[in-house]
C-alpha positions in Angstrom: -2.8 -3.0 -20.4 -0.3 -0.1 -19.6 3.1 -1.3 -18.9 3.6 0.6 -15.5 1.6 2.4 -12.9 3.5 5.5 -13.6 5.4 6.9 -16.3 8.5 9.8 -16.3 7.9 12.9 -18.6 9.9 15.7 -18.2 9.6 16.7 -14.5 5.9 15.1 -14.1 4.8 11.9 -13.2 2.1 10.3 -15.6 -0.1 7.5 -13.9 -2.0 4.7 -16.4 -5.5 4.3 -16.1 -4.4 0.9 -14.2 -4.3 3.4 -10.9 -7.8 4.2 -11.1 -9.4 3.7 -7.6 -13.1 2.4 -6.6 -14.3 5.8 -5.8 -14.2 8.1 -8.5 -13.2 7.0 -12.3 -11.0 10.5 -11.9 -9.2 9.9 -9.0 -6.6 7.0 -7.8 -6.6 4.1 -6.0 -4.2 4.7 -2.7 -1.8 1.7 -3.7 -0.3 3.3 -6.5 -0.3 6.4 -4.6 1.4 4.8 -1.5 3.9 3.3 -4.1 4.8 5.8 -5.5 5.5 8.2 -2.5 7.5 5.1 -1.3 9.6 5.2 -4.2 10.2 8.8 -4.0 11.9 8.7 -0.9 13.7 5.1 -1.4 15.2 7.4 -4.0 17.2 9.7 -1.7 20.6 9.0 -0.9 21.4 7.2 2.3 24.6 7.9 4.6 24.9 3.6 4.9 23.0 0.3 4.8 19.6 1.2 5.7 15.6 -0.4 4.9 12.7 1.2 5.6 10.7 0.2 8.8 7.5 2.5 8.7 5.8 4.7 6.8 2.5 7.0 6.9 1.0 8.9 4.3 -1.7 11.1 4.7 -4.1 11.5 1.6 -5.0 14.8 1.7 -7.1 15.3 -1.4 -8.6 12.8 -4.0 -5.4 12.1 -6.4 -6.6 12.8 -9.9 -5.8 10.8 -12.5 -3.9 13.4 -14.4 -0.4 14.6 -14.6 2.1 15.0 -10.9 4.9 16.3 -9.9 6.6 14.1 -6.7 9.1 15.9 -4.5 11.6 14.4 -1.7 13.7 15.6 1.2 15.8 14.3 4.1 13.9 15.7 7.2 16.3 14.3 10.1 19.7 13.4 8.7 21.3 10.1 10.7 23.9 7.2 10.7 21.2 4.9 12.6 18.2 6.6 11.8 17.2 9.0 8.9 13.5 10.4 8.7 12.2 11.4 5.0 9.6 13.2 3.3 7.9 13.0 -0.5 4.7 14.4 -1.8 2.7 14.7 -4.6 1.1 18.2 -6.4 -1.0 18.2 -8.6 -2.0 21.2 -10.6 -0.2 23.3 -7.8 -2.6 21.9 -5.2 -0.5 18.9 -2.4 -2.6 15.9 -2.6 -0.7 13.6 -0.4 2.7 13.5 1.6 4.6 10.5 3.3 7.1 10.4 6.3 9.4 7.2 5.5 11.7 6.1 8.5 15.0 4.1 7.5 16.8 2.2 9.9 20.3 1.1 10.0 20.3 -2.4 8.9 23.3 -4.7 10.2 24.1 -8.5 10.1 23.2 -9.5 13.7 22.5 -13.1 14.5 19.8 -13.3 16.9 19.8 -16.1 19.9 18.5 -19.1 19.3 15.3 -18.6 21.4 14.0 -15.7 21.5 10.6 -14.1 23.5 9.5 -11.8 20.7 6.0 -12.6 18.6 6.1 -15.3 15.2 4.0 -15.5 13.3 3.5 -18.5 10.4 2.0 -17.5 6.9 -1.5 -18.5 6.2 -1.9 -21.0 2.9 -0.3 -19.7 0.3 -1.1 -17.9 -3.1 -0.2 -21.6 -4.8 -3.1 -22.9 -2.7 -6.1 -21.0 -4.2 -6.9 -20.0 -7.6 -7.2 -16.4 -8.9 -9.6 -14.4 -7.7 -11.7 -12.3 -9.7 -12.6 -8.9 -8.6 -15.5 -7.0 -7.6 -16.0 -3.3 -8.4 -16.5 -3.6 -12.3 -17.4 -0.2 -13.7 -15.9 -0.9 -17.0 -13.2 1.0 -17.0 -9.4 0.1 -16.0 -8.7 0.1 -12.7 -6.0 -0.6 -10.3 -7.6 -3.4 -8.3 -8.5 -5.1 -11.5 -5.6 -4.4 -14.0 -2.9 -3.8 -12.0 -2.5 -6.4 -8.9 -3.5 -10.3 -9.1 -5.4 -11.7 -6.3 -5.7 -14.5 -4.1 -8.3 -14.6 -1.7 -7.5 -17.9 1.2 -10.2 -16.6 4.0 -13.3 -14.8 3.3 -15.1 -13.3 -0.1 -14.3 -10.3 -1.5 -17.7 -7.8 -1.2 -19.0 -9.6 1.7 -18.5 -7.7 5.1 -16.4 -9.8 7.4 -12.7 -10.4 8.0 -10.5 -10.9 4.6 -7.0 -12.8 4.0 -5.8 -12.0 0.0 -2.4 -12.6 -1.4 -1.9 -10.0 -3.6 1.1 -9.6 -6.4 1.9 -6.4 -8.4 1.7 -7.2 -12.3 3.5 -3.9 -13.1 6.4 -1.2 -12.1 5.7 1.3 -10.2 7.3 3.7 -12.6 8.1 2.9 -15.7 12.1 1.6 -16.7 13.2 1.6 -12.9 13.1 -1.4 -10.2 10.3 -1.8 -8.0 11.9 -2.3 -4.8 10.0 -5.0 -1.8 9.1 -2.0 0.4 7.3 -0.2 -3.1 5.3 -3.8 -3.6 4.3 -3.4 0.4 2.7 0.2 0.1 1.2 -1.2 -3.3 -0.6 -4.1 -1.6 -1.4 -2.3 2.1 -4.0 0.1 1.3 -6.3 -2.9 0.0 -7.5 -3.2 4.1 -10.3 -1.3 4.1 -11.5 -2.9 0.8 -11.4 -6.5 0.9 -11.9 -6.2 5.0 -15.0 -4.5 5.2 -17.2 -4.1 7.9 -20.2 -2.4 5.9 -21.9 -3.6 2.7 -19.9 -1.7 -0.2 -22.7 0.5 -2.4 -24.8 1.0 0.8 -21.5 2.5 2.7 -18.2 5.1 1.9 -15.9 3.5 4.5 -12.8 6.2 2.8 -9.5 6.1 4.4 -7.0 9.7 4.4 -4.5 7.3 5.9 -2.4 4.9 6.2 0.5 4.0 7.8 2.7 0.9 7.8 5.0 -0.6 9.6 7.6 -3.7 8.9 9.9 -5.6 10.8 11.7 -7.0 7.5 11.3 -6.6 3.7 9.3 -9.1 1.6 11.1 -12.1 -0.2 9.6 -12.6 -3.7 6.4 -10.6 -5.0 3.7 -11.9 -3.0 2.4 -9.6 0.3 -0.8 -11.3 2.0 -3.2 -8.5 4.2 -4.8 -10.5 7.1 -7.8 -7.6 7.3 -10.0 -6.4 9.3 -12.3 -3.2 10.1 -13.4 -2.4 13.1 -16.5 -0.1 13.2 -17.8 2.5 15.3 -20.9 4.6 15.5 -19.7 8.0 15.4 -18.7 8.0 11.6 -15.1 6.7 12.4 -13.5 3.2 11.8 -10.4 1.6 11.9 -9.0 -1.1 9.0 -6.4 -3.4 10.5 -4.4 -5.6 8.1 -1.2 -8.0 9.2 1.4 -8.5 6.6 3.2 -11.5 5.4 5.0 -12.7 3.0 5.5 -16.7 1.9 8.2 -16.8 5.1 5.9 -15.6 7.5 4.9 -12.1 9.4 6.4 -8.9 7.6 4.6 -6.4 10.1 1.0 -4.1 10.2 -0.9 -1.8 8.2 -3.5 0.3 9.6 -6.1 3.3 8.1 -8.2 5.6 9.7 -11.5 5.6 7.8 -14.5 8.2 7.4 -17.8 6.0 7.4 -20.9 7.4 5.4 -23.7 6.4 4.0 -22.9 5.6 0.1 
């Protein structure tokens, strides 16, 4: 098994056949994607303490499994606030872009009620064994090779709603720290997947989206999707996934989808 998702070569960005999506055997899975556009923009210099709090990325083309080149830029500058941008080309074409937000973070001792939503974490990873996956083509793939599951509500390829721990096995890029926001965009885009509506083989339920949003970083390597897709008849659908770690409710995930007969 390759030792990262991605590896550094000169100026490009080399995935391992471990980011090979359900889809097409030449194109990626959208965790490593999402990961990787993450850690693009973690990588920009920051004017004081800040974390991440949302980020969207739009999938404009299939990701081929072949050679990229990532790119990142500040697009609103700020103290409390800084808004950034990364992408990825490949062979001069942009196949997908993220907007990160960073928030100031500060130590701020909340009172000791408070009116706001908490959530506890369902049973945790410890409490089921290893899940195999579904999707075996034969060849490596991310959702095989590269994450470990465990699956505490539902069954992975039967439609219905879909609660699976899921730990990254690997760096996102070879020789540098995966940071707890990376291992959230690694995890997220599993929604539409193990929280499907529609019979996978019989239905496409493809997402060009997704967009996350946390209220805290994950403690320790474990994210858990809570997922579910909701459906419509005009060829549209929506995958909704909540996010915890072991401590309880990290945020939301959610992907637009484009439903079609497979």
């Amino acid at each position: 098994m390759a030792d990262a998702l991605f590896e550094r070569r000169g100026d490009e960005l080399v995935p391992s056949a471990i980011t090979r999506g359900p889809w097409s055997p030449d194109a990626l899975h959208g965790g490593p994607v999402a990961a990787l556009l993450a850690a693009l923009a973690e990588a920009l210099p920051r004017p004081g303490p800040m974390a991440p709090a949302r980020i969207t990325i739009e999938l404009l083309r299939p990701v081929p499994l072949a050679p990229l080149r990532g790119d990142a830029r500040v697009l609103r500058p700020g103290r409390k606030v800084m808004l950034a941008e990364s992408s990825l080309h490949a062979g001069g074409s942009e196949v997908a872009r993220a907007t990160l937000l960073f928030v100031r973070t500060a130590a701020l001792p909340l009172p000791a009620e408070t009116h706001g939503g908490r959530a506890a974490p369902p049973p945790g990873p410890d409490t089921v064994l290893r899940t195999k996956p579904i999707w075996d083509a034969g060849l490596p793939a991310y959702h095989r090779d590269a994450v470990e599951h465990r699956v505490v509500r539902g069954v992975w390829g039967r439609p219905g709603p879909c609660t699976d721990w899921i730990r990254l096995r690997v760096p996102v890029v070879a020789g540098e720290e995966t940071t707890p926001f990376q291992r959230v965009a690694a995890a997220a885009d599993f929604g539409n997947g193990i929280g499907a509506a529609l019979p996978y083989g019989e239905w496409r339920f493809i997402n060009p989206d997704l967009t996350i949003h946390v209220a805290r970083l994950p403690r320790g390597e474990w994210v858990c999707l809570d997922a579910v897709t909701w459906p419509e008849g005009e060829g549209i659908g929506l995958a909704e996934s909540e996010l915890f770690d072991e401590h309880g409710r990290l945020g939301r995930s959610l992907q637009s989808l484009l439903l079609e007969k497979g």
